[in-house]
PAZAPA-4460 file (N, C-alpha, C; in steps of 0.05 Angstrom, whole numbers, plus 32768, in hexadecimal, padded with zeros to 4 digits):
% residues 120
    n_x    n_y    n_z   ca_x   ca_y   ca_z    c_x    c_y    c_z   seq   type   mol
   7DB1   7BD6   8134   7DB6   7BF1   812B   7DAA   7C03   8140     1      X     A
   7DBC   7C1B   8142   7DAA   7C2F   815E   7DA9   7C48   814C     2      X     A
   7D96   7C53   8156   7D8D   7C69   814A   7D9D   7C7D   8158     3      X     A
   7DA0   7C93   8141   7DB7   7CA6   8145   7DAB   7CBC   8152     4      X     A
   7D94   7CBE   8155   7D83   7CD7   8168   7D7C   7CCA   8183     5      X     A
   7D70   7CBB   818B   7D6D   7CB1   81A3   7D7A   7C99   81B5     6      X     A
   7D8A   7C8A   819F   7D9C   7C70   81A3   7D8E   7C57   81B4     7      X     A
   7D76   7C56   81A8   7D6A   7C3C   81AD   7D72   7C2B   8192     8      X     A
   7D76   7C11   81A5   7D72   7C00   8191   7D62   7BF5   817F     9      X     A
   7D6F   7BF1   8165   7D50   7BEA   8151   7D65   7BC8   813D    10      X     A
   7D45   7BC7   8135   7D4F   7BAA   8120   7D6A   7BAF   810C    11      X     A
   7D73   7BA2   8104   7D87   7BA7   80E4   7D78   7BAB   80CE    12      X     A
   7D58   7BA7   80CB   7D4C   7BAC   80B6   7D42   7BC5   80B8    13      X     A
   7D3C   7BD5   80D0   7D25   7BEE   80D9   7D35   7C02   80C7    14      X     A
   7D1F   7C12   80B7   7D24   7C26   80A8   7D21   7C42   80BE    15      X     A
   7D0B   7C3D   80D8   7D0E   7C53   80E6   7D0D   7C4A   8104    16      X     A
   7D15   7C5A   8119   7D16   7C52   8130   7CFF   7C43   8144    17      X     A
   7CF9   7C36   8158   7CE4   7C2D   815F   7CDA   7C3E   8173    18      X     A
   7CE9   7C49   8181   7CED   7C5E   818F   7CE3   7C7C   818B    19      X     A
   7CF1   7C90   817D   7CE7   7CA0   8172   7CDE   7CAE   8156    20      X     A
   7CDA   7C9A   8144   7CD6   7C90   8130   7CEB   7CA0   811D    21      X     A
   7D00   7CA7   8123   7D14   7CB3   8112   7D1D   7C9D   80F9    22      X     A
   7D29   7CAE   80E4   7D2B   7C9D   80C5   7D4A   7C90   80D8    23      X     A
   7D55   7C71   80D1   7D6C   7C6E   80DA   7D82   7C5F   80C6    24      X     A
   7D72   7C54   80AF   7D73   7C51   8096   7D73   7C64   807E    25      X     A
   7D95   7C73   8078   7D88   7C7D   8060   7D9C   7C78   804C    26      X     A
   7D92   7C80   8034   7D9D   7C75   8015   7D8E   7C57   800E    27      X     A
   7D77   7C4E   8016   7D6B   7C3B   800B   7D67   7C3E   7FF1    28      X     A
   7D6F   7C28   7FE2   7D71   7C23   7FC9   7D5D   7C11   7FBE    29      X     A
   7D53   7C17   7FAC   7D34   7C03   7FA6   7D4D   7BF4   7F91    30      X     A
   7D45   7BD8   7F90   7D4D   7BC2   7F77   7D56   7BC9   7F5E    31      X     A
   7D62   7BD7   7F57   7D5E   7BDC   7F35   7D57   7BEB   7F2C    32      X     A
   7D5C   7C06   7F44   7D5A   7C28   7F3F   7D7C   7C25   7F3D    33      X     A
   7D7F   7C3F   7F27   7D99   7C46   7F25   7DA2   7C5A   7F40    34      X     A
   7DB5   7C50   7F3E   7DC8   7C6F   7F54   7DC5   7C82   7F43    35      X     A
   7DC5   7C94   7F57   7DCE   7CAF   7F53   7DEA   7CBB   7F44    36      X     A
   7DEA   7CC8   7F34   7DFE   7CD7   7F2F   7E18   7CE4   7F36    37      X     A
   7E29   7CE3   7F3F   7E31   7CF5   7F50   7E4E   7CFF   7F42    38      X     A
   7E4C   7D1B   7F3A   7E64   7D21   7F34   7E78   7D1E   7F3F    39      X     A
   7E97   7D16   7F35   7EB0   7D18   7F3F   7EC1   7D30   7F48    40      X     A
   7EBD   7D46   7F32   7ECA   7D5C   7F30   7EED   7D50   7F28    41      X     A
   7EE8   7D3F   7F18   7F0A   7D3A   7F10   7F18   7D4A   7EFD    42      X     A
   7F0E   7D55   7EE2   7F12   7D64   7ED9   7F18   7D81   7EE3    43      X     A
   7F07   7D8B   7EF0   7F0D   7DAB   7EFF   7F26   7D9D   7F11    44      X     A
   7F28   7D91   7F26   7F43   7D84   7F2C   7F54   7D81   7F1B    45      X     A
   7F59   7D74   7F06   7F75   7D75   7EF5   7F75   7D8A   7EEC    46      X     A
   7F6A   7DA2   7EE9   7F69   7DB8   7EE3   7F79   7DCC   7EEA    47      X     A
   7F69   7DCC   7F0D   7F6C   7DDC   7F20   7F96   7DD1   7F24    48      X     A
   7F95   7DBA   7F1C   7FB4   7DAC   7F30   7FC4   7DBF   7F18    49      X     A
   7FC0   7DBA   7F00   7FCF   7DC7   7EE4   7FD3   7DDD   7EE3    50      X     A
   7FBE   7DF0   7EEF   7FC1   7E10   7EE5   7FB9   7E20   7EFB    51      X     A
   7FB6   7E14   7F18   7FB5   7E20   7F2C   7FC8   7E22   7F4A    52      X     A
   7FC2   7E0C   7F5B   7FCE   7E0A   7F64   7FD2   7DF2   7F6C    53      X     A
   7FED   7DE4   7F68   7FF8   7DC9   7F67   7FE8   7DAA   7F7D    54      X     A
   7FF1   7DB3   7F8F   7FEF   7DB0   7FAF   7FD2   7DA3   7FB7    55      X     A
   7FCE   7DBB   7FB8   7FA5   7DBC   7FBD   7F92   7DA4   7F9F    56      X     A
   7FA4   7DB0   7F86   7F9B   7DA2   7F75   7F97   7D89   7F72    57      X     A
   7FB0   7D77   7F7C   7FB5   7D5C   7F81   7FA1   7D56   7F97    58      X     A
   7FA1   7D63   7FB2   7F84   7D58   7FC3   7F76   7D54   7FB1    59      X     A
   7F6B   7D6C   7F9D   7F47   7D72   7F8F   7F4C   7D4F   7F85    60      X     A
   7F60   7D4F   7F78   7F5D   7D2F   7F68   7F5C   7D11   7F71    61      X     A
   7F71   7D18   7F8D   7F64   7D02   7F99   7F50   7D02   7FA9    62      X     A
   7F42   7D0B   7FAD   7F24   7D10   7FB6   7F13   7D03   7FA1    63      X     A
   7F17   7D14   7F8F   7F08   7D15   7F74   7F07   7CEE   7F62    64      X     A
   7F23   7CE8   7F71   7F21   7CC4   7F6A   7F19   7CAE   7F76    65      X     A
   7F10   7CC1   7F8F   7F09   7CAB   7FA2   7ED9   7CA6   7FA0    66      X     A
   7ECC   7CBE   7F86   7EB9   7CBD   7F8D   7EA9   7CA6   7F7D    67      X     A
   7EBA   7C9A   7F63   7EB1   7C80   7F58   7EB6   7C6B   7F62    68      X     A
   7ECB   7C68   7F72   7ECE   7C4A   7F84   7EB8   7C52   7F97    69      X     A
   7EB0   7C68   7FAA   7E9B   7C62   7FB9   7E84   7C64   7FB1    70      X     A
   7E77   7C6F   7F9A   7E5E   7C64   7F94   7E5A   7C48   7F83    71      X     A
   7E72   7C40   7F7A   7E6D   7C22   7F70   7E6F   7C14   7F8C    72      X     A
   7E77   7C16   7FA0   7E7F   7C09   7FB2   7E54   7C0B   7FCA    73      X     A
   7E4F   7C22   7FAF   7E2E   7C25   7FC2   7E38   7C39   7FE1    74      X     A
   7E4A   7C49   7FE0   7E4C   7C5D   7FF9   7E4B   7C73   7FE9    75      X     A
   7E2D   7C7A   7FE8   7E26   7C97   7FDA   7E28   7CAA   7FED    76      X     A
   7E1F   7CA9   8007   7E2E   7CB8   8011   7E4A   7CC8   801D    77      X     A
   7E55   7CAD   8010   7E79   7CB4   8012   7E7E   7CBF   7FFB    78      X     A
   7E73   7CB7   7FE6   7E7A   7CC7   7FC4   7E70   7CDF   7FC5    79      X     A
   7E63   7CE7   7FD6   7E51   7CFF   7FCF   7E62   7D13   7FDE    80      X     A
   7E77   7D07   7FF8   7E7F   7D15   800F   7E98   7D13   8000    81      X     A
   7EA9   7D08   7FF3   7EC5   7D0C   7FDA   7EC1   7D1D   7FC6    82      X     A
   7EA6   7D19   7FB7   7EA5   7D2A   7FA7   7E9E   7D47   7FB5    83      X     A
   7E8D   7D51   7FCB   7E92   7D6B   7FD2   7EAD   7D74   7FDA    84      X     A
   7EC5   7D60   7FDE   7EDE   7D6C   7FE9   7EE5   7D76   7FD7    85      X     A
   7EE4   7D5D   7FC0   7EF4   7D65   7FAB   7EEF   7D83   7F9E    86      X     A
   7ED5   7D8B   7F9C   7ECD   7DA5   7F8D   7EDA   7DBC   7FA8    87      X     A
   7EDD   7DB6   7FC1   7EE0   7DCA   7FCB   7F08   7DD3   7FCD    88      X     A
   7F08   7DB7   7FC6   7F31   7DBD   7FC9   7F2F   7DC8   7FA0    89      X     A
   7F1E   7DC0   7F96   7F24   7DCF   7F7C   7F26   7DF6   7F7A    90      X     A
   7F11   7DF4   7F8E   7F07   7E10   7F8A   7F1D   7E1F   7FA2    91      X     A
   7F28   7E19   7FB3   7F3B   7E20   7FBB   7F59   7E20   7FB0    92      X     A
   7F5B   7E0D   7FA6   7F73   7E06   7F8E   7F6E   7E1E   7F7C    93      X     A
   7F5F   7E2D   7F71   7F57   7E46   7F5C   7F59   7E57   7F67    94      X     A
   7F52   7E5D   7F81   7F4E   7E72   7F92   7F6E   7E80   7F91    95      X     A
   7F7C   7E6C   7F98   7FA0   7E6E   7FA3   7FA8   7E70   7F91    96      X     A
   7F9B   7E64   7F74   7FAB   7E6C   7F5A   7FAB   7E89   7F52    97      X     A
   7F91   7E90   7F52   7F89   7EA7   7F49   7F97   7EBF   7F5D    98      X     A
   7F90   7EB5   7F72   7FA2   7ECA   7F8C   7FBA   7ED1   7F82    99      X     A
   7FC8   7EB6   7F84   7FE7   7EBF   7F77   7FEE   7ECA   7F5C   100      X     A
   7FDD   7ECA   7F50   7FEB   7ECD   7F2E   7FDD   7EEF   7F31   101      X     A
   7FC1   7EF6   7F41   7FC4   7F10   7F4C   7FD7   7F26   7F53   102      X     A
   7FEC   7F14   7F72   7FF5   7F1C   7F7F   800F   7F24   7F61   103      X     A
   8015   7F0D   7F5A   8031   7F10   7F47   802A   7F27   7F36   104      X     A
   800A   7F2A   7F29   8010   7F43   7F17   800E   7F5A   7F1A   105      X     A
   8001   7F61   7F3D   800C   7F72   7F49   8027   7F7C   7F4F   106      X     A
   8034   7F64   7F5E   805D   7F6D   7F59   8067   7F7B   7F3C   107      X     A
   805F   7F69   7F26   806C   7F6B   7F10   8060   7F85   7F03   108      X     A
   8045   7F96   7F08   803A   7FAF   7EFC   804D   7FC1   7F10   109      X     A
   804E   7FB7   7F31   8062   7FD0   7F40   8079   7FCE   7F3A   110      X     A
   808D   7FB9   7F35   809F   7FB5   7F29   80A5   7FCA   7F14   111      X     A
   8091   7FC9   7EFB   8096   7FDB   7EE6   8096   7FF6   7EEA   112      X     A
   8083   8003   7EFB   8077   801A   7F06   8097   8026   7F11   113      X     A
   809B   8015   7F1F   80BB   8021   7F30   80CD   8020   7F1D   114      X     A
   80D6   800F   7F02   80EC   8013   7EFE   80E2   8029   7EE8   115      X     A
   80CA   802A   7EDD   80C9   803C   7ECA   80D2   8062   7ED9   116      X     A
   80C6   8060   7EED   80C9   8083   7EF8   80E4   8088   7F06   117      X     A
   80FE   8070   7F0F   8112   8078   7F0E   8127   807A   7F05   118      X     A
   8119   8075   7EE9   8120   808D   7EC8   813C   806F   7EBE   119      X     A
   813A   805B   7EC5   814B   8045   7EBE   813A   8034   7EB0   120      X     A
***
């Protein structure tokens, strides 16, 4: 294993470098401590896909399915790095919803505005 700050080589067991004593091991798991938690955000995804915006939504979800195969699989740092996508294509998926259903009730108030004052 080489350390990611100075790239000396170290054992397969070294928790830190021999070199510059940087951590080169991390997510050590003691025996029979539980994992961590880690939200999916699947729900706000099927949400966001239903009543916002389609597209973006479907990313949030498959993001959002990929964060229990990698922490069962023990890549908490990959579950942790799916589940942030996922919350961030959610919150963009709302953003575009909200934009648009904005933009539309803007048209549809000018819409009215114009046909009402030329008296039709």
């Amino acid at each position: 294993m080489y350390c990611p700050k100075c790239g000396a080589k170290n054992s397969d067991q070294s928790d830190f470098c021999v070199q510059c004593s940087e951590q080169i091991r991390q997510n050590v798991q003691v025996a029979g401590a539980p994992s961590p938690q880690i939200s999916s955000h699947l729900v706000p995804a099927i949400l966001c896909t239903l009543f916002c915006c389609l597209p973006l939504g479907i990313v949030a979800i498959i993001y959002a399915a990929q964060v229990n195969g990698k922490a069962a699989a023990g890549d908490h740092a990959g579950a942790q790095d799916s589940a942030h996508k996922a919350a961030v294509w959610c919150w963009v998926s709302f953003g575009l919803g909200l934009a648009g259903t904005l933009i539309y009730l803007f048209v549809v108030i000018i819409g009215a505005a114009a046909s009402s004052s030329s008296g039709y």
